[in-house]
Backbone as XML, in Angstrom:
<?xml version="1.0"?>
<chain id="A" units="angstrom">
  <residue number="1" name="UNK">
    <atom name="N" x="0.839" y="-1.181" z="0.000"/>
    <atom name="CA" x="0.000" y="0.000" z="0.000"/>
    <atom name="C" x="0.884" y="1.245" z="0.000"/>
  </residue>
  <residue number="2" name="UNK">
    <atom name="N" x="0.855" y="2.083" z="-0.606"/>
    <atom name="CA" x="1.054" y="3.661" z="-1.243"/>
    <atom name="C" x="1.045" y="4.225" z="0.406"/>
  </residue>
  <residue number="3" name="UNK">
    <atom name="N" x="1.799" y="5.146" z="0.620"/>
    <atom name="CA" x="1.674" y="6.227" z="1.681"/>
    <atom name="C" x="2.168" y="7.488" z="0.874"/>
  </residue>
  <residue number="4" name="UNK">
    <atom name="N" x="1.154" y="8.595" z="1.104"/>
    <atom name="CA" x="1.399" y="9.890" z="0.529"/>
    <atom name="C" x="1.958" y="10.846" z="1.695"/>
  </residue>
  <residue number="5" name="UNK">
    <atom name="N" x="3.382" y="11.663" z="1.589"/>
    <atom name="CA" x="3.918" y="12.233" z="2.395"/>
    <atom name="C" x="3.913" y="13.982" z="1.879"/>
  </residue>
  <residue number="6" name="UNK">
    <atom name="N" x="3.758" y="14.781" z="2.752"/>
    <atom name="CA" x="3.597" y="15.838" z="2.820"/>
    <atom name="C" x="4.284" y="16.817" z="3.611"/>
  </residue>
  <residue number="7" name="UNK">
    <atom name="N" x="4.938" y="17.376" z="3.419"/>
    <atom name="CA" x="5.999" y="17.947" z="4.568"/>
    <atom name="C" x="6.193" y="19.661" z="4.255"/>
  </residue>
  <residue number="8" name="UNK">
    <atom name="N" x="6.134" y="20.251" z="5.516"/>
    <atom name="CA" x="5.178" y="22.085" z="4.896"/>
    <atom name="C" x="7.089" y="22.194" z="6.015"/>
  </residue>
  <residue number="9" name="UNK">
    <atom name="N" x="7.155" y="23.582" z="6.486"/>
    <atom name="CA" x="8.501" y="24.356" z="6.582"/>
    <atom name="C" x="7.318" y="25.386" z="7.439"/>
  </residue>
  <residue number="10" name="UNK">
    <atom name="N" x="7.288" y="25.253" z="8.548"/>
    <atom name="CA" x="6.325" y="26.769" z="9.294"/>
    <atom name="C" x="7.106" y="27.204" z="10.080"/>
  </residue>
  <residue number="11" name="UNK">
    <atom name="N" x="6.618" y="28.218" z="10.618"/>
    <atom name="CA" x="7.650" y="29.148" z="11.705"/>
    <atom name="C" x="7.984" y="28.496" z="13.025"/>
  </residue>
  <residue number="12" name="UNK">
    <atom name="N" x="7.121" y="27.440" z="13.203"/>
    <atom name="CA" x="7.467" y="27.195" z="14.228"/>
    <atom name="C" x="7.901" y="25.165" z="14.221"/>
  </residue>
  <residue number="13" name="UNK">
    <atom name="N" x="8.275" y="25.192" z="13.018"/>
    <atom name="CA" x="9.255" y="23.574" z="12.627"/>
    <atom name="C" x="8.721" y="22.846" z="11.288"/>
  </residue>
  <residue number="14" name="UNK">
    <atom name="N" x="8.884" y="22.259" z="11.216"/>
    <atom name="CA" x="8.306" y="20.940" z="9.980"/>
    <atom name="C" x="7.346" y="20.379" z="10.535"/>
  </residue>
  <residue number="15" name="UNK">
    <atom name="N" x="6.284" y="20.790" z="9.573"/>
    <atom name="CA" x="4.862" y="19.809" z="9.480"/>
    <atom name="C" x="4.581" y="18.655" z="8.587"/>
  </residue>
  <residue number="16" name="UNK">
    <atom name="N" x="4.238" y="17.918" z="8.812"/>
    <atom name="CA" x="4.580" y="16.708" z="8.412"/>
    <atom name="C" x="2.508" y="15.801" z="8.223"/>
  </residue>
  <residue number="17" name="UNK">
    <atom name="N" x="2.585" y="15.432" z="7.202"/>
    <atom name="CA" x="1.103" y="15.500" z="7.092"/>
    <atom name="C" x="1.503" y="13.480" z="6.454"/>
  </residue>
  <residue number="18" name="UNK">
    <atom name="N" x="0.726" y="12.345" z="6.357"/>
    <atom name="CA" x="0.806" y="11.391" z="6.220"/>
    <atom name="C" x="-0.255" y="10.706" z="5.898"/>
  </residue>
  <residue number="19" name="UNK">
    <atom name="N" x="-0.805" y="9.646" z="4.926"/>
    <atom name="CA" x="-1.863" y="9.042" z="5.172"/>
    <atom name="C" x="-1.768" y="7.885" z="3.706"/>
  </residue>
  <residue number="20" name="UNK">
    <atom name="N" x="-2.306" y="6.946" z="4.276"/>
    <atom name="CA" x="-2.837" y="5.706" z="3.631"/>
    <atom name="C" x="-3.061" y="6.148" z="2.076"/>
  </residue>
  <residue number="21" name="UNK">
    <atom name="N" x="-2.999" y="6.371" z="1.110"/>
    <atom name="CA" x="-2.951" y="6.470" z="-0.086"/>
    <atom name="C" x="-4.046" y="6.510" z="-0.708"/>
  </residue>
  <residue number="22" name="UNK">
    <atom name="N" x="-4.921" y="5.359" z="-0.326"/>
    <atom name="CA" x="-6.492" y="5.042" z="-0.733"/>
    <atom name="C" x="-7.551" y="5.941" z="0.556"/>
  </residue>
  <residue number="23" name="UNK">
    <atom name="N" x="-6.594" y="6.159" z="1.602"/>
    <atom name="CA" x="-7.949" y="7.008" z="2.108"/>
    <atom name="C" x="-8.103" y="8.801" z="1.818"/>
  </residue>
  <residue number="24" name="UNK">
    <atom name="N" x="-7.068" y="8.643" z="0.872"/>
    <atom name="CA" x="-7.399" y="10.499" z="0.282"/>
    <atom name="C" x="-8.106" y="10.623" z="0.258"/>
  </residue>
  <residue number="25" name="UNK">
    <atom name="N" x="-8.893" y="11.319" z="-0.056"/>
    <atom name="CA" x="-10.287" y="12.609" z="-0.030"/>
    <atom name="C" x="-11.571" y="11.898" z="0.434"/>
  </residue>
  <residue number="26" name="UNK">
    <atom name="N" x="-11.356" y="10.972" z="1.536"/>
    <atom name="CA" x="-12.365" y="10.078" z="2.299"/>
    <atom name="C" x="-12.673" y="10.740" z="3.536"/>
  </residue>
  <residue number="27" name="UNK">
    <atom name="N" x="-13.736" y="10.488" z="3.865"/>
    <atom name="CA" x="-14.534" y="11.030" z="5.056"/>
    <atom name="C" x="-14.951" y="9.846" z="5.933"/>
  </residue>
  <residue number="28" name="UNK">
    <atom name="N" x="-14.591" y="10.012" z="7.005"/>
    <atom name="CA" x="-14.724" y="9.183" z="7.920"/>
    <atom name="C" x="-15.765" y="9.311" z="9.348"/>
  </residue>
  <residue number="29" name="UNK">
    <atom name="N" x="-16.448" y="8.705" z="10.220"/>
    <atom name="CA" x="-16.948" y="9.809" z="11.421"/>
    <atom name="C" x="-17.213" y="8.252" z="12.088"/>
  </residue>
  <residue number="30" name="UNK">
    <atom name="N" x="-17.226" y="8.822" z="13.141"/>
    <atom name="CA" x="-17.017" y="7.643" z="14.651"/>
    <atom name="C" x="-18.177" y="8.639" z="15.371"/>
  </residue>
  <residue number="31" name="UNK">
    <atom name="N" x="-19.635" y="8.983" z="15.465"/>
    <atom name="CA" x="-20.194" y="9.461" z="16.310"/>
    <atom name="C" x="-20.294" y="10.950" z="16.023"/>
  </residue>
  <residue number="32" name="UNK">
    <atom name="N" x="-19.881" y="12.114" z="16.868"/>
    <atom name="CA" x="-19.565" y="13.342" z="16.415"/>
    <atom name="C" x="-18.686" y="13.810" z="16.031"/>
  </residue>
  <residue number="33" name="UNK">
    <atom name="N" x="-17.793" y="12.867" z="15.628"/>
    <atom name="CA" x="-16.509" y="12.644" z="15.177"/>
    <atom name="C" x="-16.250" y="12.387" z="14.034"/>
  </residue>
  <residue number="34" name="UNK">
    <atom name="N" x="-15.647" y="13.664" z="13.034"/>
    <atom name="CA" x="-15.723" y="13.245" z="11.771"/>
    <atom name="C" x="-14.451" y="13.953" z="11.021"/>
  </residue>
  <residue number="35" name="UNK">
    <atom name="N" x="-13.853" y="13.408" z="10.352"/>
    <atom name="CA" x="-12.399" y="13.467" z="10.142"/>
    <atom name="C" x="-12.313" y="13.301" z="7.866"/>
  </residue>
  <residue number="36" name="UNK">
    <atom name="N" x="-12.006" y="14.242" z="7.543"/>
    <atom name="CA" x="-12.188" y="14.208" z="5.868"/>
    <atom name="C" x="-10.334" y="14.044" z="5.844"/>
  </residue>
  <residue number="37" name="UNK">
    <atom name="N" x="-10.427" y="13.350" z="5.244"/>
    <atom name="CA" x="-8.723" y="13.816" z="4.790"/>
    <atom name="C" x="-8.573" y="14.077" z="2.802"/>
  </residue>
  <residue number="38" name="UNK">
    <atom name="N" x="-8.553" y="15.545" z="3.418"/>
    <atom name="CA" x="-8.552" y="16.149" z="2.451"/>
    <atom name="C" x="-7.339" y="16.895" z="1.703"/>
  </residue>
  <residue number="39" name="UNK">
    <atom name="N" x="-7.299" y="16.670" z="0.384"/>
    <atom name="CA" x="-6.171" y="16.343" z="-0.370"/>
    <atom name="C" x="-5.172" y="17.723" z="0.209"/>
  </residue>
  <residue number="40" name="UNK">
    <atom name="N" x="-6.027" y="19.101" z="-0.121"/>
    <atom name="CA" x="-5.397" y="20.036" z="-0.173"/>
    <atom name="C" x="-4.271" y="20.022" z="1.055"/>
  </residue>
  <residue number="41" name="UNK">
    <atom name="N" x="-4.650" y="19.381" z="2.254"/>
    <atom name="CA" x="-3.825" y="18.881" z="3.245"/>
    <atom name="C" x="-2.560" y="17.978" z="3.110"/>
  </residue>
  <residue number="42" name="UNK">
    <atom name="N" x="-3.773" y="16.703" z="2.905"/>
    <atom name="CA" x="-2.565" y="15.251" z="2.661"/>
    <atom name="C" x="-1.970" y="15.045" z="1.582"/>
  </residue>
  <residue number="43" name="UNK">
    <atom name="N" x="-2.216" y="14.965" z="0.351"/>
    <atom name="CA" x="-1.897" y="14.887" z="-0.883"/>
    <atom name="C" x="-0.049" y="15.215" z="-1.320"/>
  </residue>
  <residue number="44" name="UNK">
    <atom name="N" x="0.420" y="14.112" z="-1.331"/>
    <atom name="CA" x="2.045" y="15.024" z="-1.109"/>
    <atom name="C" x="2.395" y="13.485" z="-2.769"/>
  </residue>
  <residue number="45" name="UNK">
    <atom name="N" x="3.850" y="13.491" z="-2.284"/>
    <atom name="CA" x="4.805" y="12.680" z="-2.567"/>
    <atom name="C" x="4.398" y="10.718" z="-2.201"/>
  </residue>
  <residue number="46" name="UNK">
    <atom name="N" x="4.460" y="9.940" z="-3.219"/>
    <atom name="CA" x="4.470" y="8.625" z="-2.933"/>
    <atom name="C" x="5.578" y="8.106" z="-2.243"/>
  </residue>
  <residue number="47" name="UNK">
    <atom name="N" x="5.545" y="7.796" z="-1.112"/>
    <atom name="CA" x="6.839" y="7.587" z="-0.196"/>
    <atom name="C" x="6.542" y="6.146" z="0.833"/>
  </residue>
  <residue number="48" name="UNK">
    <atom name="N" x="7.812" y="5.452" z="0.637"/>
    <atom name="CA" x="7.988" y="4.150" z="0.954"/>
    <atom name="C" x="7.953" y="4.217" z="2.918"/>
  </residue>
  <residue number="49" name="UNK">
    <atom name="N" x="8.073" y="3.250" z="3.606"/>
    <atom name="CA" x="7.953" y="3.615" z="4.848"/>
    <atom name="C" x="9.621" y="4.302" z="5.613"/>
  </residue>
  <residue number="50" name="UNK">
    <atom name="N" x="10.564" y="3.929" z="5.144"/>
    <atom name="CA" x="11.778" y="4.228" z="5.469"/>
    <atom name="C" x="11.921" y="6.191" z="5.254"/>
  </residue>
  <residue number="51" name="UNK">
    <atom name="N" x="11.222" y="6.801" z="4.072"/>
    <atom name="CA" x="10.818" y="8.152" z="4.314"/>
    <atom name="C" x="9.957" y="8.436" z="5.228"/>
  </residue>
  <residue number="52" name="UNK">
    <atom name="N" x="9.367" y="7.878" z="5.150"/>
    <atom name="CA" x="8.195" y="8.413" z="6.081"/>
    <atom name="C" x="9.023" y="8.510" z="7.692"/>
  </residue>
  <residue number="53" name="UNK">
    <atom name="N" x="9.237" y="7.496" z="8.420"/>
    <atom name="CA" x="10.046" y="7.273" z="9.444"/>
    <atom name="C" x="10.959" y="8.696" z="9.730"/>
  </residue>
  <residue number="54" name="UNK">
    <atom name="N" x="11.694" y="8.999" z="8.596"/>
    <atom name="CA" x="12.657" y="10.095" z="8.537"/>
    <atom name="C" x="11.984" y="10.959" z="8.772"/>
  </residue>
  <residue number="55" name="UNK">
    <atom name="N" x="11.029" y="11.210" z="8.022"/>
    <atom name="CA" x="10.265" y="12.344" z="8.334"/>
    <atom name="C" x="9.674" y="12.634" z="9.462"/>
  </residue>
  <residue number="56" name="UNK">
    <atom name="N" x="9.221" y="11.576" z="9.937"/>
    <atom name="CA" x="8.198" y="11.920" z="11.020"/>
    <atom name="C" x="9.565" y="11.941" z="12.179"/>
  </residue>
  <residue number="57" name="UNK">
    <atom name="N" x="10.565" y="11.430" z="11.882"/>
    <atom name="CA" x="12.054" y="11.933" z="12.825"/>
    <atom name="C" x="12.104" y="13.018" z="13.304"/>
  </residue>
  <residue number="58" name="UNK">
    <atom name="N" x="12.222" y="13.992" z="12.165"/>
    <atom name="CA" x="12.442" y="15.320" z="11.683"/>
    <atom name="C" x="11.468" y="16.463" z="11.860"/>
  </residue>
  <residue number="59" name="UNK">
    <atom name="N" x="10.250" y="15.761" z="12.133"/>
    <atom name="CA" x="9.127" y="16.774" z="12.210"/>
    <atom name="C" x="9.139" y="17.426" z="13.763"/>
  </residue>
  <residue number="60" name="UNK">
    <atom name="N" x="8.380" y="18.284" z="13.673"/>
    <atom name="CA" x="7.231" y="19.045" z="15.158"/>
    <atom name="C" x="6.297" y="18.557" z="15.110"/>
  </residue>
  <residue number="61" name="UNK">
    <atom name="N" x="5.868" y="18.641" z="14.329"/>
    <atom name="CA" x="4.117" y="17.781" z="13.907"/>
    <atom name="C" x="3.956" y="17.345" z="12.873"/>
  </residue>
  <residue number="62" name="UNK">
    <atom name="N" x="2.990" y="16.297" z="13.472"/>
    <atom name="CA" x="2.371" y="15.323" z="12.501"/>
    <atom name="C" x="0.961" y="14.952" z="12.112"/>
  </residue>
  <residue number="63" name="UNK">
    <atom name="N" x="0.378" y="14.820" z="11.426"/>
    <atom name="CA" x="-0.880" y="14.059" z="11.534"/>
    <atom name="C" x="-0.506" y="13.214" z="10.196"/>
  </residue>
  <residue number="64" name="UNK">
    <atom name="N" x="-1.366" y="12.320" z="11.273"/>
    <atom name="CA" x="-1.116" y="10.856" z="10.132"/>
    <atom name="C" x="-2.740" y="9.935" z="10.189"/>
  </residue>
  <residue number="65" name="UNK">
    <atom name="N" x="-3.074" y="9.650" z="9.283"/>
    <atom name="CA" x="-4.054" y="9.089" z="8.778"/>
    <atom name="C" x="-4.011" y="7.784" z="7.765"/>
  </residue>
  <residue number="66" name="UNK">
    <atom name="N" x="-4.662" y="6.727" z="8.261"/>
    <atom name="CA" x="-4.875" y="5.375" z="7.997"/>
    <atom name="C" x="-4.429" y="4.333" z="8.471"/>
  </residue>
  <residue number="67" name="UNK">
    <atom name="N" x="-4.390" y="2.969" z="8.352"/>
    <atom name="CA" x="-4.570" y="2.102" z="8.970"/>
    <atom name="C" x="-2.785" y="1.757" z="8.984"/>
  </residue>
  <residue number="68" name="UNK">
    <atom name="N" x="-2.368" y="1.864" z="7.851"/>
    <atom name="CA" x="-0.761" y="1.798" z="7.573"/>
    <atom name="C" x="0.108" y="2.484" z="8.207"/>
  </residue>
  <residue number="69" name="UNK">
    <atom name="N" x="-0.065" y="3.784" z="8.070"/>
    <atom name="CA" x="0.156" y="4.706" z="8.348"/>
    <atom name="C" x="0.294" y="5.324" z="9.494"/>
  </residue>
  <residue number="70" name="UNK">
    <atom name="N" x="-0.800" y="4.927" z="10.542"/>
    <atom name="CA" x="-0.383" y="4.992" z="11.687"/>
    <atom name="C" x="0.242" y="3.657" z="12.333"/>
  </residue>
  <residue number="71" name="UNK">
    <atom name="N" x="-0.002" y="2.733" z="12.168"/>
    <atom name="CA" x="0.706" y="1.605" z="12.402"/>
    <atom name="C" x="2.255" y="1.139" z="12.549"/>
  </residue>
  <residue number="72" name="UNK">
    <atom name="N" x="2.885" y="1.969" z="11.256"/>
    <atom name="CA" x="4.194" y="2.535" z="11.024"/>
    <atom name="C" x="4.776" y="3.485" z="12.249"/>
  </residue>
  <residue number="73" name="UNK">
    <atom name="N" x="3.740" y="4.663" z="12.710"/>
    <atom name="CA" x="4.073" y="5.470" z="13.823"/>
    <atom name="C" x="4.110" y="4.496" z="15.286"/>
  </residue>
  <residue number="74" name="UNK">
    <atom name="N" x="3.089" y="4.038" z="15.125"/>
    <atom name="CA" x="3.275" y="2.932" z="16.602"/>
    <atom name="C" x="4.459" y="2.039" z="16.795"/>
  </residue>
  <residue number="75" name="UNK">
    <atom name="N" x="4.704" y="0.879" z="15.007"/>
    <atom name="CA" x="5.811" y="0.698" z="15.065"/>
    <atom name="C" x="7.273" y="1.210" z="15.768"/>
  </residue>
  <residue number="76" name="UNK">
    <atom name="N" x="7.444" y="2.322" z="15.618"/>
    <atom name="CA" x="8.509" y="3.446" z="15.412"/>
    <atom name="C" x="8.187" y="4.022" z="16.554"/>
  </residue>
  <residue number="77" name="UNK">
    <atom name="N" x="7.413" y="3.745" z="17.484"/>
    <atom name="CA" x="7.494" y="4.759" z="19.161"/>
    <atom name="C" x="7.049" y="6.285" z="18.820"/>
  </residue>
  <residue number="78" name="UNK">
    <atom name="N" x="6.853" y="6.576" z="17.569"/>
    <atom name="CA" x="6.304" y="7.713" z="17.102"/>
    <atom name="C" x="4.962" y="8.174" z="17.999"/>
  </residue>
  <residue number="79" name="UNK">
    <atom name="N" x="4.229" y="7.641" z="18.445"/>
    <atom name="CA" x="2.803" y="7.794" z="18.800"/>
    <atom name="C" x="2.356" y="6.623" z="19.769"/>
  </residue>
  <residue number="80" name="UNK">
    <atom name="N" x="1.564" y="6.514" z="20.664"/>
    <atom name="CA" x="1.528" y="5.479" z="21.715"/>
    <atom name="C" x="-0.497" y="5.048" z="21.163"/>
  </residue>
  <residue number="81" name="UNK">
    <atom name="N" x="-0.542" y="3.959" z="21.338"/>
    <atom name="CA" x="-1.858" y="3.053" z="20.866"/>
    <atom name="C" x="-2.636" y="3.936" z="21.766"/>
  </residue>
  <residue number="82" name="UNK">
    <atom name="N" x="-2.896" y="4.567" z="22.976"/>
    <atom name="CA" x="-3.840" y="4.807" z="23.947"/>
    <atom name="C" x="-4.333" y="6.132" z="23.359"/>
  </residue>
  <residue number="83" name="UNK">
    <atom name="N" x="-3.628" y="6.722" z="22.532"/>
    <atom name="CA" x="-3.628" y="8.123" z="21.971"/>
    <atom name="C" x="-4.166" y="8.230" z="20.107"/>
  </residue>
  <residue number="84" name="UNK">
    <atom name="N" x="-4.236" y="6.750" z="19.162"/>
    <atom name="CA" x="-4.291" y="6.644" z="18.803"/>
    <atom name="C" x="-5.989" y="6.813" z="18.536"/>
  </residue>
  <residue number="85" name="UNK">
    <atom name="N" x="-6.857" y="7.434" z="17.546"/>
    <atom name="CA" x="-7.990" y="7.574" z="17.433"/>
    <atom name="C" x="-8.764" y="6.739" z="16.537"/>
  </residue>
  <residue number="86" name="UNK">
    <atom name="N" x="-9.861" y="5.682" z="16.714"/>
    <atom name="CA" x="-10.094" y="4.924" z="15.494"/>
    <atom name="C" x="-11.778" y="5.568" z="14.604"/>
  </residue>
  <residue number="87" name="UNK">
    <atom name="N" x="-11.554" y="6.277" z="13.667"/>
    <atom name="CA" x="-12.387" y="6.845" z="13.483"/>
    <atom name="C" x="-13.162" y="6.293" z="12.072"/>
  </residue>
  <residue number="88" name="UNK">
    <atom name="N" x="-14.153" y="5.739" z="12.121"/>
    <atom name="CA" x="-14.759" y="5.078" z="11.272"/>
    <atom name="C" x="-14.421" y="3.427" z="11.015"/>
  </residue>
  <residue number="89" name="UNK">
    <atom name="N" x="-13.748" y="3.966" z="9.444"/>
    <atom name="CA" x="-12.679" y="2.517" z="9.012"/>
    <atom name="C" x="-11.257" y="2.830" z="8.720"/>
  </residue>
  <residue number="90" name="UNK">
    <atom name="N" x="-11.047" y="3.678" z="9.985"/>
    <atom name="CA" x="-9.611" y="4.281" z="9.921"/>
    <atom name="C" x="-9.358" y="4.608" z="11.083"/>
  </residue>
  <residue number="91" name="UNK">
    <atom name="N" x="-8.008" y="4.750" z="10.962"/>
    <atom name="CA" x="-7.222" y="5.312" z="12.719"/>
    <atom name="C" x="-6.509" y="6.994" z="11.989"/>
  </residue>
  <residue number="92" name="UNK">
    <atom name="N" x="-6.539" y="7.335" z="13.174"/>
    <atom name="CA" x="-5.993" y="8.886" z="13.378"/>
    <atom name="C" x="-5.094" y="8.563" z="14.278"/>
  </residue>
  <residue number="93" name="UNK">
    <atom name="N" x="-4.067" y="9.927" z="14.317"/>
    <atom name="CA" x="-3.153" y="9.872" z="15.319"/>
    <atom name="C" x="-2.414" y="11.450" z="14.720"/>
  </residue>
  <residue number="94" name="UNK">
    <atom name="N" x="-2.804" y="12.480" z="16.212"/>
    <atom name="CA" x="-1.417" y="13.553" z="16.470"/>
    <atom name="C" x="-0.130" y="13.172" z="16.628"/>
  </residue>
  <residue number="95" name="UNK">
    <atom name="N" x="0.763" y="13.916" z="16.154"/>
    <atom name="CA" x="2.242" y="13.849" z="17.192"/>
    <atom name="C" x="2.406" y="15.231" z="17.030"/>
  </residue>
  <residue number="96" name="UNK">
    <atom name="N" x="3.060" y="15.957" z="18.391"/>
    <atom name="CA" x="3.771" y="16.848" z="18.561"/>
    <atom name="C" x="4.748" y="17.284" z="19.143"/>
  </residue>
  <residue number="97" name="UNK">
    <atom name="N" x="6.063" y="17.332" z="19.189"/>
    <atom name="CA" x="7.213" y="17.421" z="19.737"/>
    <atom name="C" x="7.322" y="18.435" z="20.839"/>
  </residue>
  <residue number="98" name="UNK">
    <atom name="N" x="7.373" y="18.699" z="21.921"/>
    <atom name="CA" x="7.536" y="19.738" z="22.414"/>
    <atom name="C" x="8.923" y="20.223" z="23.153"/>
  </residue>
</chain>
């Protein structure tokens, strides 16, 4: 599976945007909970998991979206399962460095 990587330069570090490939411009909702991942956001670069990793190294923040995708972050100590959000037929997950 495809992971699309996205990586912005803001004033206050590298943003770092991530998600499952097939869940682009999908809408998701768990209750009042509703989560679009929308391209103008996610939509980046086709990137293998060994970028991604780097990236999300390198970042301040993250949001990462899909089932791969965050899975990779859990892998990697990036993000902890208790914090992890499962929203619809997908998982969410913040990271922020402080």
């Amino acid at each position: 599976m495809t992971l699309l990587l996205n990586e912005r330069e803001t004033d206050e570090g590298l943003l770092v945007s991530v998600c499952d490939a097939d869940v682009l411009g999908e809408t998701f909702e768990n209750g009042d909970v509703s989560l679009t991942v929308d391209a103008a956001f996610y939509d980046g670069e086709a990137a293998d998991a060994e970028a991604v990793v780097a990236s999300l190294a390198r970042c301040r923040v993250a949001n990462i979206v899909g089932t791969r995708a965050v899975e990779l972050a859990l892998d990697h100590g990036f993000v902890a399962e208790e914090n992890v959000l499962d929203i619809g037929e997908t998982r969410h997950a913040q990271l922020l460095w402080l």
